[in-house]
C-alpha positions, -999 to 999 in steps of 0.1 A, spaced: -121 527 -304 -122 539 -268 -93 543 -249 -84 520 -218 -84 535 -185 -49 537 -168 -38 506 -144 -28 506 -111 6 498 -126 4 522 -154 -1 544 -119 30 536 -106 53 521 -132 74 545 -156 98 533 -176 132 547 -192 128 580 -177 162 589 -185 158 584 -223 162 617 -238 181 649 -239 175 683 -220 146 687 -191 117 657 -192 90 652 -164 77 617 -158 54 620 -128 33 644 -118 0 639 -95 -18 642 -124 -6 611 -143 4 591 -114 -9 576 -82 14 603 -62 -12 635 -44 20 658 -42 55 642 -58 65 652 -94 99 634 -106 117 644 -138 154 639 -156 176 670 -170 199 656 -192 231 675 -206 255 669 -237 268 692 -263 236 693 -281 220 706 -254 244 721 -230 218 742 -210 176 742 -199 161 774 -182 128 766 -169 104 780 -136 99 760 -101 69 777 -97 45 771 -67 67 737 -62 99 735 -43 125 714 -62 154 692 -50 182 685 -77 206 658 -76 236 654 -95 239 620 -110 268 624 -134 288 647 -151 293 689 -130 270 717 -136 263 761 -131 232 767 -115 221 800 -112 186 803 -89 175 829 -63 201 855 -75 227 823 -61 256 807 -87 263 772 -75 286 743 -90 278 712 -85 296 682 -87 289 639 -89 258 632 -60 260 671 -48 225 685 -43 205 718 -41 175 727 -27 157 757 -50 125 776 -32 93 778 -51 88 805 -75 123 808 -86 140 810 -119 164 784 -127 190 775 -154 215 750 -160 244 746 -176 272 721 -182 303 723 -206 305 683 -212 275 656 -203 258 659 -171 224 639 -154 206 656 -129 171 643 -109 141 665 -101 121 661 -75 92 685 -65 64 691 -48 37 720 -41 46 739 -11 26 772 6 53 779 27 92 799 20 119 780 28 157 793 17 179 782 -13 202 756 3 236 738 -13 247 701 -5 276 690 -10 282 654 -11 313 654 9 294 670 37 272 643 36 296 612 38 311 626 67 283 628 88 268 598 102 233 604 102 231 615 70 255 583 51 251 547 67 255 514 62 220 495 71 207 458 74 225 424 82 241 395 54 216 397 23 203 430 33 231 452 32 232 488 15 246 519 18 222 548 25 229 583 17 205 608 27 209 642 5 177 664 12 168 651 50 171 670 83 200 690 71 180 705 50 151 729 54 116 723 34 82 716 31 71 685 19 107 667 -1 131 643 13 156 625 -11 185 603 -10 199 571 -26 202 536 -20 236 512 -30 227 477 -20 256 448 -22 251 427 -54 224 400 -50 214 419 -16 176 427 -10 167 465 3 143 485 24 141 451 44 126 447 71 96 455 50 79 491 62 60 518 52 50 549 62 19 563 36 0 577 66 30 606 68 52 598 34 45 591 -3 79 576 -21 90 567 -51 123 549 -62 141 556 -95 172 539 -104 207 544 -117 240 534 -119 226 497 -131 244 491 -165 227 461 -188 221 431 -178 217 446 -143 182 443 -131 161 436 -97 126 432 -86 102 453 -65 76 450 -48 46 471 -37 22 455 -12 -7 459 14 -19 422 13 11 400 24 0 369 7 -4 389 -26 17 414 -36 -3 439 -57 31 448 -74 59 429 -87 80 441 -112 113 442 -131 135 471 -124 163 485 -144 182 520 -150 162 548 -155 130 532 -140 108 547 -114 85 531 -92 58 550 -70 50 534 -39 18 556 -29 9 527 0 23 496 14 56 477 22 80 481 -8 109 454 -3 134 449 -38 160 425 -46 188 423 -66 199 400 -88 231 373 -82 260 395 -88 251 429 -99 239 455 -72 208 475 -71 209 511 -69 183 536 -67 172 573 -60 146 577 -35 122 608 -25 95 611 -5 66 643 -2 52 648 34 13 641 33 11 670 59 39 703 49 67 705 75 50 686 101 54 649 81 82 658 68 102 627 91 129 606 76 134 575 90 97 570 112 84 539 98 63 511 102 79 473 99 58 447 84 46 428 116 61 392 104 102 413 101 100 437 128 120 419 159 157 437 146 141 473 138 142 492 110 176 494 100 175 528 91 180 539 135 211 554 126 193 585 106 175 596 135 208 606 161 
């Protein structure tokens, strides 16, 4: 029996990324409907307390998600701590090691061009405005937190996370920006029976994705608004990244268009460009 061809959805939709122990990669461009961003999960326990692997010609963006870990990259030794990132250059050897559990997210993406090993602390970030901000009105609200954006210096990756208040929609106004940006959302921090519900869509009237979300999901949204919603009295929280079409010159957090029919109050997400 022939195999089916992959879906749109099959595309864009991976499920329960965070499933198993030491270093797993979900998306790449070539099982996905991304042209540059590869996503994976390192996961740490006593089991496996340590994974050594090779960035490549990709550079990589870690984020800490729980638990503290060693990194040693680029001749560097960095510890890390809850939401701290690091930004590793291409062609670098990594490993990673943690004495009790620990969840890091990968992001990477192809790159031509050198760009430096760079630390983030999460600390950092909260304290500077552009960087952590609250966005959107009554039913909209979240908290932004931008970890790999304009303090940082790289090719193609941005990343951050998204804390919305429980029941609250996100990314609303509706925008996009595919022309410069390809995204994707992962999320976390949503213990059972958290879920929400996402959306991907060029045609307004018919969204050509809508779909349940829980922890350890990712969602690609490789064009098209992508509004999500969370459900009566849990929040939604989720890990975005984005890969500039265009190294260094895309590379813009925050430049977006608003869905015509929502764009009268902006963008909401102003604050990241002061």
């Amino acid at each position: 029996m022939a195999t089916a061809a992959p879906t749109q959805t099959d595309l864009m939709v991976f499920r329960k990324t965070a499933a198993h122990a030491g270093r797993h990669i979900s998306v790449t461009p070539a099982n996905s409907a991304n042209r540059h961003l590869c996503y994976g999960r390192i996961i740490l326990n006593r089991q496996v307390s340590s994974v050594t692997f090779d960035t490549a010609s990709h550079e990589t963006a870690l984020i800490v998600l729980a638990g503290s870990v060693t990194i040693e990259a680029s001749g560097e030794v960095v510890h890390l701590d809850r939401f701290d990132g690091i930004y590793i250059p291409h062609y670098a050897a990594v490993q990673i090691s943690a004495r009790d559990s620990a969840d890091l997210a990968e992001f990477s993406a192809e790159v031509a061009g050198d760009y430096p090993l760079q630390v983030v602390k999460y600390a950092t970030v909260t304290q500077t405005p552009s960087l952590y901000f609250s966005a959107g009105k009554p039913g909209q609200l979240r908290q932004i937190s931008v970890i790999f954006g304009k303090n940082v210096e790289a090719g193609r990756l941005l990343a951050g996370f998204t804390v919305s208040e429980p029941g609250n929609w996100t990314s609303w106004p509706p925008h996009e920006h595919a022309a410069i940006l390809e995204e994707m959302y992962v999320y976390f921090d949503m213990p059972a029976p958290a879920y929400g519900i996402q959306l991907v869509y060029q045609k307004t009237d018919y969204p050509e994705l809508v779909t349940v979300v829980r922890e350890g999901d990712a969602v690609l949204m490789p064009a098209g608004y992508h509004p999500n919603v969370a459900i009566p009295g849990h929040r939604i929280a989720f890990l975005w990244a984005m890969a500039a079409q265009r190294e260094k010159e895309d590379r813009q957090y925050g430049v977006v268009n608003v869905q015509p029919d929502f764009a009268a109050g902006g963008s909401g997400l102003e604050a990241s460009r002061k």
